[in-house]
C-alpha positions in Angstrom: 44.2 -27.7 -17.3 41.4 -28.6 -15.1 39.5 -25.2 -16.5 39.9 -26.4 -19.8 38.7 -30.3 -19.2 35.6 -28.7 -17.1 35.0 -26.7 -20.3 35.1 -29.1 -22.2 32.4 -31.2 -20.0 30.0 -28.3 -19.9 29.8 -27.9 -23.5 29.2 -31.2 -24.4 26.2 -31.8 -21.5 24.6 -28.7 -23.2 24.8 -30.5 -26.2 23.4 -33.4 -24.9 20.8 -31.9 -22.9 19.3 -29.7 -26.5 19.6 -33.4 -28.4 17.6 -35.2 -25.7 14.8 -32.1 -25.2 14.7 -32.4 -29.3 13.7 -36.1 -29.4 10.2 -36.1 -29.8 10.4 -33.2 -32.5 13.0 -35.5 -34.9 12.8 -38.9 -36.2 13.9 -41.6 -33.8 16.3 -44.7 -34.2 14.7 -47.5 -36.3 14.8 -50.7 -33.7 18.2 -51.8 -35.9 20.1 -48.6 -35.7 23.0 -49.1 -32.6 23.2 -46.1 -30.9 27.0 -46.4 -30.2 30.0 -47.3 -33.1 33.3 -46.9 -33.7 35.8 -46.3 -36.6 38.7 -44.8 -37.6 39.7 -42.0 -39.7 43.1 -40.1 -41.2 44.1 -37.4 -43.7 45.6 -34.2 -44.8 45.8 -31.1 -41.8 46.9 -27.8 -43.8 48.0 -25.5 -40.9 48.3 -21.5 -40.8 50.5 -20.1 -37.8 50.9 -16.6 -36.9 52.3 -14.5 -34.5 51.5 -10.5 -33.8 54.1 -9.2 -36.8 54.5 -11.9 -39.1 52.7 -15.4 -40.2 54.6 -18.8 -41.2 54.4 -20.5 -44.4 51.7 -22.7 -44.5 52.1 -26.5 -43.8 50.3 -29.6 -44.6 50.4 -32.3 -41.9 49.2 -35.7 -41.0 46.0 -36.1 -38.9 44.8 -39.6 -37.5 42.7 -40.9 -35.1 39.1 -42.6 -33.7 36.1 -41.8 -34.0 33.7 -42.7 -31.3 30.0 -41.8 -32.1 26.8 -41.4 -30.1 24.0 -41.4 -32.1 21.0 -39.3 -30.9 18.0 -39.9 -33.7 18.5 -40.8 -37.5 19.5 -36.6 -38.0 22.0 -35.9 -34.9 24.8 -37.5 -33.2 27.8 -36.5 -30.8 31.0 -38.1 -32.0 34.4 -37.8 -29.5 37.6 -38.0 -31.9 41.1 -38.2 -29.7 43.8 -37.9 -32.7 47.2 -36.6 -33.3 48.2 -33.9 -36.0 52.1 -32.8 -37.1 53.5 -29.8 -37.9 57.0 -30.4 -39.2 59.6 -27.6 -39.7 57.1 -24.6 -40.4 59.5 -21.6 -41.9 58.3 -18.1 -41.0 57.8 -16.4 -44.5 60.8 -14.2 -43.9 62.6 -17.0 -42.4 63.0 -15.6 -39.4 61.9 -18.4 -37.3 61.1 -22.4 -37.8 58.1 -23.7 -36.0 57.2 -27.9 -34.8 54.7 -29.1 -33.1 53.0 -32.6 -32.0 49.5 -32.5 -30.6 47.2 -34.5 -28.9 43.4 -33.4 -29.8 40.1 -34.5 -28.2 37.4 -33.0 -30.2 34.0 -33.3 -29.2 31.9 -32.7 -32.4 27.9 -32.7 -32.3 26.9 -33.6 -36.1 23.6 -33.0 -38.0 22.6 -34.6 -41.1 20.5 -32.4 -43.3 18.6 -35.1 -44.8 16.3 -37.2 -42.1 15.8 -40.7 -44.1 19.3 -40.4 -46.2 22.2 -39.8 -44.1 24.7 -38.7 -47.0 25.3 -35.0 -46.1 26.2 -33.3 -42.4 27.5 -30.4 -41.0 28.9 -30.4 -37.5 30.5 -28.4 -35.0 32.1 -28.6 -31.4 35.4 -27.8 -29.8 38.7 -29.7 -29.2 40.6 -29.7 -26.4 44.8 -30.0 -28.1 47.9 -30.9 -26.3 51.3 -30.6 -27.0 53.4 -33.9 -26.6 56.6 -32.1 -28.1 57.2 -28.6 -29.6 59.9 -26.6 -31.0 60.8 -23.2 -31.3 63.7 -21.0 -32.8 64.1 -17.7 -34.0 66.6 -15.5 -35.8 68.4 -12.6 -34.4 70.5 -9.9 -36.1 72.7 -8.4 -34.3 76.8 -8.1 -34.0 79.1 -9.8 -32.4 82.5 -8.1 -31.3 84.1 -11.8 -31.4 83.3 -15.1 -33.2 81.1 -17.0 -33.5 78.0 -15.0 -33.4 75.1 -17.1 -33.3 72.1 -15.5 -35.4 69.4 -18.5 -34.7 68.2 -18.9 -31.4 68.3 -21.7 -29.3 65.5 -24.8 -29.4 62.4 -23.8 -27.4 59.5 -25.4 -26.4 56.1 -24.3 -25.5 55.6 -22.9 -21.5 52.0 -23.8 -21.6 51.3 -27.1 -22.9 47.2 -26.9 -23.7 44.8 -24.9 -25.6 41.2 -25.4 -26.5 40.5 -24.8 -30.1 36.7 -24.0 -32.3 35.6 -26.6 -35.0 33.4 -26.3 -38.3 33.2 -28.5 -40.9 30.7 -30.3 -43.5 30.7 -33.6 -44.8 29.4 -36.5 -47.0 28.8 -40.1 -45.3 29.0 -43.3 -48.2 26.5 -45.7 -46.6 27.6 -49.6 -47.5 26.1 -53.1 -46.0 28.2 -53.1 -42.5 30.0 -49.8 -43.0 30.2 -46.2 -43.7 32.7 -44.0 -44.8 32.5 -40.3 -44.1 34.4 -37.5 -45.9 35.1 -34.3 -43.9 36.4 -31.0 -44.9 37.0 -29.1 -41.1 37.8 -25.8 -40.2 39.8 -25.3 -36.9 40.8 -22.3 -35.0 42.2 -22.1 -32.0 41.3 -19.5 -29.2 44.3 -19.5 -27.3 48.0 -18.8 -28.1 51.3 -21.3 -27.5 53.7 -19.0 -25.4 57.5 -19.5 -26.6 60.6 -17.8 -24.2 63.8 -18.0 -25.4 66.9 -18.1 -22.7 70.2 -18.3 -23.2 73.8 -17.3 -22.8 73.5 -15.2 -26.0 69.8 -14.6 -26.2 67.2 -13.8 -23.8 64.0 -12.6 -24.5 61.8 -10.5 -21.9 57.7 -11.0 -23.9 57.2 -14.4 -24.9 56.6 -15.4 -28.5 52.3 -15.7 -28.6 51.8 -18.0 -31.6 48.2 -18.8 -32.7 46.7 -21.4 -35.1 43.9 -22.0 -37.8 43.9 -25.2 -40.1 41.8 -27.2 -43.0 41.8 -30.5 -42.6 40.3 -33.1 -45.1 39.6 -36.9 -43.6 37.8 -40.0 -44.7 38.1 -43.6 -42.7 35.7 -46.2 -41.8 33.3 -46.5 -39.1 31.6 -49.7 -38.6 
């Protein structure tokens, strides 16, 4: 865990380092602009898992959280986003295994509005560091049983490891009002690391762990202030 936090801190001093070297080459803050704000955003998270032989039906979730926002000149900022996201009861699409998960994310996001006087439309990219605060695995198994009952769905299993760190990409539109904005984002996540599941039991035991990966859409709007 500490690799990935220090990963996480290294990436966004780069970023912070290229925004400050870049300041005299983009247009700087108006005297009225605060450099720091905060808001709050929530939407849809449509999530694709997969393992190495077969992928799980596709499932949208809920995704909510805060948006905290550094704001380097009138074209750039770095914005940190802790949130939560759901997967509920994903079905393998030969319904050979059922998937949940509940994650913490901390994405760090560096942000870049293409126009420098109109701040409508960004793209941004950064990484997330994700958590899982509860997960839950099972998986089917044919086989026969000489007496009854034979169970043919694994036991409940969660993750071993507990942490990934995940790519972001998205683009976006920001609705400026008098004392607020409202941005619209359509994000692209994939993760670079897999959730390890092991299933033990009295009937089952597995020797490889189950490697299962993740990429998601996600489409948000909120208000920051």
């Amino acid at each position: 865990m500490k690799k990935l936090f220090i990963f996480l801190l290294a990436f966004c001093t780069i970023f912070i380092c290229l925004a400050s070297n870049s300041l005299q080459a983009q247009q700087v803050l108006t005297p009225k602009t605060r450099p720091f704000s905060l808001g709050f955003f929530a939407g849809l998270n449509y999530t694709n898992s997969f393992v190495d032989s077969y992928y799980f039906k596709s499932q949208a979730g809920l995704l909510a959280g805060i948006d905290m926002k550094y704001r380097f000149t009138n074209q750039t900022s770095l914005h940190m986003q802790p949130s939560w996201t759901q997967v509920a009861e994903a079905n393998a699409q030969s319904n050979v295994s059922k998937l949940s998960l509940n994650t913490f994310k901390l994405p760090f996001v560096y942000r870049y509005y293409v126009s420098p006087n109109r701040n409508l439309f960004f793209v941004q990219a950064g990484l997330s560091y994700n958590y899982l605060t509860s997960s839950n695995f099972r998986k089917q198994y044919d086989f026969v049983c000489i007496t009854a009952p034979c169970p043919n769905i694994g036991p409940n299993t969660p993750s071993s490891n507990k942490s990934t760190v995940s790519g972001i990409a998205g683009v976006g539109v920001t609705i400026e009002l008098q004392k607020i904005s409202i941005p619209v984002t359509l994000q692209y996540e994939r993760y670079f690391g897999n959730y390890l599941f092991t299933t033990n039991s009295s009937f089952i035991s597995d020797g490889n762990p189950t490697r299962v990966k993740f990429e998601s859409f996600a489409l948000t709007t909120g208000i920051n202030f």
